[in-house]
C-alpha positions as CSV (number, residue, x, y, z in Angstrom):
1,X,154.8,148.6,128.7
2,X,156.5,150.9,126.5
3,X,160.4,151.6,127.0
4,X,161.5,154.0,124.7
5,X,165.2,154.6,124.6
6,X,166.6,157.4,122.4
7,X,169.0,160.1,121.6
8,X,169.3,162.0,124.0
9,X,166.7,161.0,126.4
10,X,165.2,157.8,127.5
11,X,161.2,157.6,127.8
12,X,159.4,155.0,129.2
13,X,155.9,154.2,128.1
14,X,153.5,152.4,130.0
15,X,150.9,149.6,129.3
16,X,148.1,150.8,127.0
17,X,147.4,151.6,123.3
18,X,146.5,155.5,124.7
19,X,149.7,155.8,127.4
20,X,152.2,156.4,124.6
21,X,150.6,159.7,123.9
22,X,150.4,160.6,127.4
23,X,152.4,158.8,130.1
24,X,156.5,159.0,129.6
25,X,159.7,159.5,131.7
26,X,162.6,161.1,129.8
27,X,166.0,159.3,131.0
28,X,169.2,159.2,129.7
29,X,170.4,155.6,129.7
30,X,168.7,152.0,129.8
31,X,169.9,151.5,133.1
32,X,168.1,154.6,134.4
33,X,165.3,153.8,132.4
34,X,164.7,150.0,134.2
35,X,165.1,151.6,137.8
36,X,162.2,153.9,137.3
37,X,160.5,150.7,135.2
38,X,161.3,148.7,138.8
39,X,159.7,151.9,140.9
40,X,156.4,151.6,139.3
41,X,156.4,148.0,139.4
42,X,157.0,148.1,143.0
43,X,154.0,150.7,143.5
44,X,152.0,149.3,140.9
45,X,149.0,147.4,142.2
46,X,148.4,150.4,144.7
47,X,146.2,152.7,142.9
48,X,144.4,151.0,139.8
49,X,143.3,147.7,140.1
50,X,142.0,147.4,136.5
51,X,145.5,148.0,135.4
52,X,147.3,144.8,137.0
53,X,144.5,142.3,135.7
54,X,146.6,140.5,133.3
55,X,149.7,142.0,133.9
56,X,151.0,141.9,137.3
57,X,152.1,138.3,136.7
58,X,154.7,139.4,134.6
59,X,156.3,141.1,137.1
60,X,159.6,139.4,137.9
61,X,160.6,138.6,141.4
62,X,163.1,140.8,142.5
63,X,162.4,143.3,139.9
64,X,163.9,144.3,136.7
65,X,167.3,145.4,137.4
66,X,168.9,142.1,137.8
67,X,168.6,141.9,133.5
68,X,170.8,144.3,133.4
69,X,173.8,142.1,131.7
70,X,176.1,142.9,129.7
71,X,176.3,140.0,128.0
72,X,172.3,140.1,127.5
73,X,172.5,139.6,123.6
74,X,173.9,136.1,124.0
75,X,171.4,133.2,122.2
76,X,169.0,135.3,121.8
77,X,166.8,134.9,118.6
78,X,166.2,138.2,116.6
79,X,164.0,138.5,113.8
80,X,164.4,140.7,110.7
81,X,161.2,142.0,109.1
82,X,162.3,143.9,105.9
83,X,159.0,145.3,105.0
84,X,159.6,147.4,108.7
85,X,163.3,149.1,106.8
86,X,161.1,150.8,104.2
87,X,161.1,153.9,106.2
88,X,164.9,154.2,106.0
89,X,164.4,155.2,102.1
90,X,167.5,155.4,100.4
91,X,169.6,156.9,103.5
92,X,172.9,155.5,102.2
93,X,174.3,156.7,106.3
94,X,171.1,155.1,107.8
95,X,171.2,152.3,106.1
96,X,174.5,151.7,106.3
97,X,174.4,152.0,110.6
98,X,171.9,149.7,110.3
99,X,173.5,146.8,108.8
100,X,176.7,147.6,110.9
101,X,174.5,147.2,114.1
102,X,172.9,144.1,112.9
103,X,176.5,143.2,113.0
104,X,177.2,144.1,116.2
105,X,174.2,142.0,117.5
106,X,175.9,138.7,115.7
107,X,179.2,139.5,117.2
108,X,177.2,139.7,120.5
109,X,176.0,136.5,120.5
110,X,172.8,137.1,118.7
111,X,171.0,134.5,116.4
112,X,169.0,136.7,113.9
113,X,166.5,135.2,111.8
114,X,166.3,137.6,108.7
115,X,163.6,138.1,105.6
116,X,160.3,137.6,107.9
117,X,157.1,138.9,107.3
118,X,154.2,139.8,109.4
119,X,150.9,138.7,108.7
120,X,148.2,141.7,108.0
121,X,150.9,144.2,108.8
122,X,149.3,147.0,106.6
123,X,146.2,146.7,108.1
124,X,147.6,146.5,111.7
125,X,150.2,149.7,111.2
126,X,147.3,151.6,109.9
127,X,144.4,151.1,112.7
128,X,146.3,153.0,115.3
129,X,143.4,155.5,115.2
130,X,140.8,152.6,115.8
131,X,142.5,151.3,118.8
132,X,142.4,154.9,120.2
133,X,138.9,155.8,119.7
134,X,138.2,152.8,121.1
135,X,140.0,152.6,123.9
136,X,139.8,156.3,124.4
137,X,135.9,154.8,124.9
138,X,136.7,152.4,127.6
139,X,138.8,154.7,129.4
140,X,136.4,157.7,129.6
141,X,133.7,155.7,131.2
142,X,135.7,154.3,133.9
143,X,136.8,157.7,134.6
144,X,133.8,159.0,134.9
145,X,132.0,156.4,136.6
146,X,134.4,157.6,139.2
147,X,133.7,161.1,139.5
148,X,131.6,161.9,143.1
149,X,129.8,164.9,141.9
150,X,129.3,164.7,138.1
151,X,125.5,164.1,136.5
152,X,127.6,162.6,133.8
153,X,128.7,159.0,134.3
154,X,129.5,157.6,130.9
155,X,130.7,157.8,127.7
156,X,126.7,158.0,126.5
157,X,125.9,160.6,129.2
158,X,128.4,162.7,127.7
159,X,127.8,162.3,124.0
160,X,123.8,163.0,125.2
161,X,124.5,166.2,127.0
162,X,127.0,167.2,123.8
163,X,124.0,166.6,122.0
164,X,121.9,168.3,124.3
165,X,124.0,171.3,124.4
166,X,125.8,171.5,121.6
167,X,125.1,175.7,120.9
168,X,126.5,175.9,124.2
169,X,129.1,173.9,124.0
170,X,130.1,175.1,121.0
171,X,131.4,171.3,119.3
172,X,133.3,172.5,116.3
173,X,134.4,169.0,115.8
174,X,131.4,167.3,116.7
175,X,131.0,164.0,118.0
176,X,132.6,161.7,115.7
177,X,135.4,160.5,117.6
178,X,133.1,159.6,120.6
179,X,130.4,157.6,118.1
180,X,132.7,155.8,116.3
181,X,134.9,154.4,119.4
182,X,134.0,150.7,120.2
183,X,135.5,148.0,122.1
184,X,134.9,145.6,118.9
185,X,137.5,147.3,116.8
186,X,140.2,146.1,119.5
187,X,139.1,143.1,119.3
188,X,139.2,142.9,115.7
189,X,142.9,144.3,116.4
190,X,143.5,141.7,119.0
191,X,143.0,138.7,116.3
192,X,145.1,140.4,113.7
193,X,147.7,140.7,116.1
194,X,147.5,137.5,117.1
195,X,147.7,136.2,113.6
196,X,150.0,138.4,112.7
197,X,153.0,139.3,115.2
198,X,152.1,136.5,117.8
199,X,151.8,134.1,114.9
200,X,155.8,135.4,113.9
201,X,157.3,135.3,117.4
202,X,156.0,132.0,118.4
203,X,156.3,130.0,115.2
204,X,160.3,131.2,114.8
205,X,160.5,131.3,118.8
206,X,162.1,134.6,118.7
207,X,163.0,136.2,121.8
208,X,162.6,140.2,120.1
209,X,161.7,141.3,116.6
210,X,164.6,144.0,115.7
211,X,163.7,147.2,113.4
212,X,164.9,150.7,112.6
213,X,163.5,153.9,113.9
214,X,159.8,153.7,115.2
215,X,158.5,151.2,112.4
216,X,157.2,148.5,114.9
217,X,155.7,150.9,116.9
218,X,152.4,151.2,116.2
219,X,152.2,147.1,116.0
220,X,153.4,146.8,119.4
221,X,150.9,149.7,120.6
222,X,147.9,148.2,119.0
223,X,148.8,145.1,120.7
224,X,150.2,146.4,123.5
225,X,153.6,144.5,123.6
226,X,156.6,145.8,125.6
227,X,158.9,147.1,122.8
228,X,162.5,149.2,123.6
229,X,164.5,152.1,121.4
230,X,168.0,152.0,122.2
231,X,170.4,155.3,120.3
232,X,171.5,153.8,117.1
233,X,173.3,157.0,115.0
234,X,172.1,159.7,113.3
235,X,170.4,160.2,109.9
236,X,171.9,161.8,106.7
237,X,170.6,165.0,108.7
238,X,172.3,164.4,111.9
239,X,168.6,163.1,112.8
240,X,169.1,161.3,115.8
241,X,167.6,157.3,115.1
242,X,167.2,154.5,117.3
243,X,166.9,150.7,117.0
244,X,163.9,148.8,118.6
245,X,163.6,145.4,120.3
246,X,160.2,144.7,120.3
247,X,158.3,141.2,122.4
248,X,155.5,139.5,123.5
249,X,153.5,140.3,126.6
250,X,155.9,139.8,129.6
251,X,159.1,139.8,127.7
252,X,160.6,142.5,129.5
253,X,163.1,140.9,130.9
254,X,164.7,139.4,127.6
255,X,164.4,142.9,126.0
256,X,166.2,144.8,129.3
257,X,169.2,142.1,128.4
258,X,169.3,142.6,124.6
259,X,169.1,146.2,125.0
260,X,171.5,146.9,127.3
261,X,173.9,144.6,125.7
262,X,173.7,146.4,122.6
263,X,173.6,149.9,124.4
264,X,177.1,148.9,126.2
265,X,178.2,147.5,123.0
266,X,177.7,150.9,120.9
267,X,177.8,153.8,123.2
268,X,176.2,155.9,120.6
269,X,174.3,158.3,123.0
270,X,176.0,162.0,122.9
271,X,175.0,164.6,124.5
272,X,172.6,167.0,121.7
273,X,173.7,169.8,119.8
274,X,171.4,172.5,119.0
275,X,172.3,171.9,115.6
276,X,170.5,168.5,115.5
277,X,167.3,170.1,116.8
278,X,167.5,172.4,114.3
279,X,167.7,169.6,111.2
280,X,164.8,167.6,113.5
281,X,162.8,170.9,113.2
282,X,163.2,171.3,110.1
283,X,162.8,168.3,108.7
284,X,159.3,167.2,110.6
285,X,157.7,170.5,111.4
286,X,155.5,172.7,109.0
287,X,157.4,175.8,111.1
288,X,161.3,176.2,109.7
289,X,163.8,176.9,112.3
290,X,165.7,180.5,112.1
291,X,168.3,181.7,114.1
């Protein structure tokens, strides 16, 4: 599981390298955020078996809510990767929040554990669209194992009847993403993330890894670790930003606590101006906003 807290809405992602692309709530606060969290907890072991193997034991008794304390961020052990701040540039204004809110998280009772690095963190950052393909591999064949009235049962079926068809089916792109998907590259990504980010959490026995912005990300998506984005300011373009708290598997909890300790400590949300959609617009689309 995913949470994803920022300006203005929260969004909560759900277990699974391919859910962040596809399954998210938009919320407003943390506290929001952990009731709908606790709702599909509560429901979860109703409709997809394969989906609670492994996971359903981290499901606390009396559900999640209860880690909603203020003062969540005392004794816990933060760790500071530096490599992870490279996408802060030189943002004089982000940088600068940053290092106010790493403050903040001292003054809160925090214990961070700064200049860390992560083991094979290139290679693990940049094989988000291995873990896809391949998962996108496992997925499809369960989904269409389950179809009742469909010749097409797997992932081969399909590729064979693209192949089969392909004048009629008109495949532009052809079948590369299919071919190429395999269950071996995850667990290729699997050991480097157990050498890499497990390796750093368990050897410092850190409670959350801290970073700016969406850095961690795609380390915590590859390995499917619970990570949340609480508001943190806004960029030298009124960019909205965030701060992530990022775990191991079944750290929930612990992250619920540091995040809403820091949320309540900051109080940074505001309510958007158009202004600040405009910047965002402009600043990440090819398509330049005009009014």
């Amino acid at each position: 599981m995913l949470m994803s807290f920022h300006t203005p809405y929260v969004f909560v992602i759900f277990s699974s390298f391919l859910l962040p692309y596809f399954g998210m709530a938009h919320l407003q606060n943390i506290e929001d955020a952990v009731y709908v969290l606790d709702a599909i907890a509560l429901d979860f072991n109703n409709h997809d078996d394969n989906a609670t193997i492994g996971t359903s034991q981290y499901i606390p008794q009396g559900g999640y809510a209860q880690f909603l304390k203020a003062d969540g961020l005392r004794g816990k052990r933060l760790g500071i990767v530096r490599d992870l701040f490279n996408n802060i540039g030189d943002d004089t204004i982000m940088n600068s929040t940053v290092e106010q809110h790493l403050k903040t998280l001292r003054r809160g009772g925090a214990i961070l554990v700064d200049n860390l690095k992560i083991a094979n963190i290139d290679e693990i950052s940049s094989s988000e669209e291995t873990a896809l393909v391949a998962e996108f591999k496992i997925y499809i064949n369960a989904y269409l194992n389950e179809l009742v009235a469909s010749p097409i049962r797997s992932l081969s079926d399909l590729i064979a009847f693209n192949k089969k068809n392909s004048e009629l089916e008109r495949l532009d792109y052809g079948q590369e993403q299919f071919i190429k998907a395999e269950k071996a590259a995850l667990e290729n990504l699997a050991k480097l993330t157990r050498e890499g980010f497990v390796k750093l959490m368990t050897k410092n026995k850190l409670d959350a890894l801290v970073s700016p912005g969406y850095s961690v990300s795609s380390i915590l998506a590859v390995g499917g670790f619970p990570g949340v984005i609480v508001p943190a300011g806004f960029d030298s373009d009124r960019v909205p930003f965030g701060l992530c708290f990022g775990g191991l598997k079944g750290s929930e909890p612990k992250l619920i606590e540091i995040a809403y300790a820091f949320e309540q400590a900051t109080k940074i949300r505001k309510p958007p101006k158009f202004n600040t959609y405009k910047a965002l617009l402009n600043n990440y689309s090819q398509f330049k906003v005009s009014i």
